[in-house]
Backbone as CSV, one residue per row, in Angstrom:
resi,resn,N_x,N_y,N_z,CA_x,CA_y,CA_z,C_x,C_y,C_z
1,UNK,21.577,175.276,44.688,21.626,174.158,43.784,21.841,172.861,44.556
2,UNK,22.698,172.604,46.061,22.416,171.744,46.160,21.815,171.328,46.999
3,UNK,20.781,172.182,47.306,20.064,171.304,47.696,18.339,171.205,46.771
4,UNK,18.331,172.055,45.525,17.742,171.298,44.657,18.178,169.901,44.284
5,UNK,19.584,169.742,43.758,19.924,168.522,43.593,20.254,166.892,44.699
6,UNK,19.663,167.707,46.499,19.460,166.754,47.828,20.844,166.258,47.805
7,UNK,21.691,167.425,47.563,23.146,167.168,47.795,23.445,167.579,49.844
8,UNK,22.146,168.595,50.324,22.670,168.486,51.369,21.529,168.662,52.175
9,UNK,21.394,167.520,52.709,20.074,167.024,53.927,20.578,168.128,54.919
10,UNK,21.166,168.844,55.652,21.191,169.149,56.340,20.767,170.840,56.201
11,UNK,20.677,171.104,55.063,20.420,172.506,54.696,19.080,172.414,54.194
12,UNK,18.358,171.398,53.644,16.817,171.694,53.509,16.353,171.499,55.203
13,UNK,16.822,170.426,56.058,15.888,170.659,57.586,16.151,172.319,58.139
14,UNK,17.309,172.504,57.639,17.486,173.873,58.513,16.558,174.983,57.863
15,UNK,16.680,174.849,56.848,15.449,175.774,56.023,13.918,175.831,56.439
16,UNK,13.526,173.759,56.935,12.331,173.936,57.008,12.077,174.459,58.413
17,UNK,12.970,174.476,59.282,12.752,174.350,60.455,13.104,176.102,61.094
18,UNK,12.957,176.917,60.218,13.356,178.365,60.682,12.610,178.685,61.201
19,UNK,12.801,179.593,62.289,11.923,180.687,62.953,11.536,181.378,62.155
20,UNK,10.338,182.499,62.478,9.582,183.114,61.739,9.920,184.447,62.290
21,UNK,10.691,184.380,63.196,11.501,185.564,63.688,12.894,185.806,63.225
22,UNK,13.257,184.564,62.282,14.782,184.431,61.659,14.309,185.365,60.271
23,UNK,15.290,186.044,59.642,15.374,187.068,58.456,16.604,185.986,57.575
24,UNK,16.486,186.084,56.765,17.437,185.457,55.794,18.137,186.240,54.874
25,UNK,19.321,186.977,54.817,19.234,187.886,53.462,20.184,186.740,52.740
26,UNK,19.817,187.125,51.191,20.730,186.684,50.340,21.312,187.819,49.151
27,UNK,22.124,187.922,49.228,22.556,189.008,48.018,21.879,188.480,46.637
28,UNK,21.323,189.977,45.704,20.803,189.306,44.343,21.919,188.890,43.524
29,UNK,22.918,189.094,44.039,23.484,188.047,43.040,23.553,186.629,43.351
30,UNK,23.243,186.090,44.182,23.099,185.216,44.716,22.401,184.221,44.168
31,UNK,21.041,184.977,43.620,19.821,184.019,42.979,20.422,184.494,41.443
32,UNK,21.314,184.934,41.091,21.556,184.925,39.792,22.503,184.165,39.378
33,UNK,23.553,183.930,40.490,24.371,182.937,40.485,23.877,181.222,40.182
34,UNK,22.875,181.047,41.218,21.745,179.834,41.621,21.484,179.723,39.930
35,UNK,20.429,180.760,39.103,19.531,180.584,37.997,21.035,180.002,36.738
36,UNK,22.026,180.887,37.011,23.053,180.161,35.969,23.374,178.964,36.389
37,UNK,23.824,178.344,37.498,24.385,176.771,38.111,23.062,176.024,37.569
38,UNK,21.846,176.421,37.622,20.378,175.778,36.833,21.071,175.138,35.820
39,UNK,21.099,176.751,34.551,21.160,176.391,32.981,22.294,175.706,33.459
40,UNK,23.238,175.237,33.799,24.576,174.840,33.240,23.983,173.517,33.763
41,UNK,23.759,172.844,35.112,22.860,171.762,35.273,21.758,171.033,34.076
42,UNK,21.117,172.003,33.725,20.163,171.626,32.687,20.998,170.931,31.568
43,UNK,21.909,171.548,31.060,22.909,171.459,29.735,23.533,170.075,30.193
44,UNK,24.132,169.801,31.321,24.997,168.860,31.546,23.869,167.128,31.426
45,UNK,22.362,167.685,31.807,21.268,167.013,31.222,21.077,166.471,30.565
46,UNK,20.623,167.692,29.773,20.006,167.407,28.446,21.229,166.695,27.864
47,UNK,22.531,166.521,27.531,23.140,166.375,26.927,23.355,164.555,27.693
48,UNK,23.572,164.603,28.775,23.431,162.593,29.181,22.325,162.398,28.455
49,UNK,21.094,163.023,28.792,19.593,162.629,28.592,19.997,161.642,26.285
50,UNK,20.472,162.943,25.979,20.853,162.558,24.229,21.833,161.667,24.068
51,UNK,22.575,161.190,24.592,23.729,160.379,24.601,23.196,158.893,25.179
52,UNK,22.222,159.223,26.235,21.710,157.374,26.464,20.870,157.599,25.551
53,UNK,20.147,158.474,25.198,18.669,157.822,23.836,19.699,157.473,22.269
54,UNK,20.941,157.860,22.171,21.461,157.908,21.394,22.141,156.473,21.768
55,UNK,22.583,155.691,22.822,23.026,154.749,23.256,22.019,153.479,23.345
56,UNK,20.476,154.189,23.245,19.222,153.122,23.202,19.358,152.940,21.900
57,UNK,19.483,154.003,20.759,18.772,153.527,19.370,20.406,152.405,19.060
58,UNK,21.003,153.202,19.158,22.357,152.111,18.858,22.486,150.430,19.032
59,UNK,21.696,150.322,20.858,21.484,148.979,21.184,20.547,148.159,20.241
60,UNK,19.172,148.937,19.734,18.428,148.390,19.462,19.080,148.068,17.707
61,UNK,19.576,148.592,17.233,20.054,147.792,15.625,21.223,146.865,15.764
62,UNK,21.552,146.579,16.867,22.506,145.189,16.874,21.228,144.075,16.748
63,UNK,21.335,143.269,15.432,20.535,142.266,15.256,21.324,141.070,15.853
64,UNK,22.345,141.288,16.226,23.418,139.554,16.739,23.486,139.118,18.235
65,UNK,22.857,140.456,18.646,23.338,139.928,20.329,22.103,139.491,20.764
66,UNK,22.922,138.663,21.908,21.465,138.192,22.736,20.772,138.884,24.130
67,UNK,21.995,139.749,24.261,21.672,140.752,24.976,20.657,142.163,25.114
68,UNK,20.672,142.183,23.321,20.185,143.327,22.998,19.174,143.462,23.558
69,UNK,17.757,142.832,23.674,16.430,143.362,24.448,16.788,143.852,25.826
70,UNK,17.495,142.650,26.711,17.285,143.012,28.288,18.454,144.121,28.131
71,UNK,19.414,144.512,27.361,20.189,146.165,27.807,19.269,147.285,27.006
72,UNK,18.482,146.983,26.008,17.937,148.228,25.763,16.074,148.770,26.875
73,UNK,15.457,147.575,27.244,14.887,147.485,28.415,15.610,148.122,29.495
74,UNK,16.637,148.298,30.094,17.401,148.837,31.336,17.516,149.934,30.747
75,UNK,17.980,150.278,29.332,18.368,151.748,29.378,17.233,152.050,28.918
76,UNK,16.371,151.874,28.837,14.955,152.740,28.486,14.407,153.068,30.165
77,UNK,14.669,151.742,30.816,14.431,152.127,32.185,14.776,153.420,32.954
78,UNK,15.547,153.309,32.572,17.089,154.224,32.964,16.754,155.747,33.016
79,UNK,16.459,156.079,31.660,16.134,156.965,31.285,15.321,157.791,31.473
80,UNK,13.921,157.065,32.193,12.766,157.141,32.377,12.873,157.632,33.904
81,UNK,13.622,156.876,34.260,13.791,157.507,35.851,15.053,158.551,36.447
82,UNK,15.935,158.653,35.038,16.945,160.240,35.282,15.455,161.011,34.474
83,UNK,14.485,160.986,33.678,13.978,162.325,33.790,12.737,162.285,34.701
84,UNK,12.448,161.562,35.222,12.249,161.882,36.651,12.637,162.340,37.362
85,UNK,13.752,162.309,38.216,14.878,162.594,38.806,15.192,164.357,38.446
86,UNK,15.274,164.597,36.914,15.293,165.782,36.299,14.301,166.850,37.019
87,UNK,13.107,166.154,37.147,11.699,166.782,36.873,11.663,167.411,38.808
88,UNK,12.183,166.177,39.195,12.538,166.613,40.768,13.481,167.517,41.248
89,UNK,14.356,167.674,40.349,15.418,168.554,40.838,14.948,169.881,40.508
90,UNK,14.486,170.168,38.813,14.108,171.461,38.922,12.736,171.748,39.891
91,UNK,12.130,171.003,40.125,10.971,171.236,41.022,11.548,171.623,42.416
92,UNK,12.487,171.190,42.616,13.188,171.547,44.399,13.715,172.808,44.249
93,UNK,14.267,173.132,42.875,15.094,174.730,42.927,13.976,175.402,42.954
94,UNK,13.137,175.476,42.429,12.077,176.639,42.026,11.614,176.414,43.202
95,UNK,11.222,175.373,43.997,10.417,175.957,45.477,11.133,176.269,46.652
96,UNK,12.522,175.984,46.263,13.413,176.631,47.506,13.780,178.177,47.021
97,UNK,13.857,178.303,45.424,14.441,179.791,45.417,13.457,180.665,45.378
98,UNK,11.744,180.010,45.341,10.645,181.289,45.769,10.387,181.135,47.047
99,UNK,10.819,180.261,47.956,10.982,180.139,49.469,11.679,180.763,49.937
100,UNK,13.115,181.013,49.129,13.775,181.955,49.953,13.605,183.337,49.497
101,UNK,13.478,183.482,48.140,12.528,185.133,48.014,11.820,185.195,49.076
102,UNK,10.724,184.449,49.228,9.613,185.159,50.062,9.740,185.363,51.529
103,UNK,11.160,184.593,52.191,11.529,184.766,53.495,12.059,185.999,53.389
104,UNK,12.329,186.539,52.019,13.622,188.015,52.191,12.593,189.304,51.992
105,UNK,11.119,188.748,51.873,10.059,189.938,51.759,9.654,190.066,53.477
């Protein structure tokens, strides 16, 4: 997980940079451990993800402020680039945890 989430630069170079004579084992519980830290990641998500769209619609029915456009502009911004961000992280788990399956074949 973290280094789906590029919590640690130093463990994706070491990954990319293995010998092909290096064996890797990981215990299966290991990748079952990984697939739950996912869902619980996902949850901790989805749930910011509903709380700023829930924090956008809120901004946008204040008719008094003068603020209201340029903060609901940022948090639409915002938003747009944590599920990006989202879209990257699960994309890094799934190609590191069939990367490291396939080093353990």
């Amino acid at each position: 997980m973290t280094i789906a989430t590029g919590r640690e630069a130093e463990a994706i170079m070491l990954l990319r940079e293995l010998s092909s004579s290096v064996r890797l084992v990981v215990p299966s519980i290991c990748y079952m451990e990984s697939l739950s830290a996912l869902e619980d990641e996902v949850k901790r998500q989805n749930y910011f993800q509903q709380q700023l769209s829930l924090q956008i619609s809120e901004t946008k029915r204040d008719v008094t402020s003068e603020q209201v456009a340029s903060l609901s502009l940022h948090l639409e911004e915002s938003l747009i680039y944590y599920r990006t961000r989202v879209d990257e992280i699960r994309t890094r788990f799934v190609k590191q945890f069939l990367s490291c399956r396939k080093m353990q074949k």
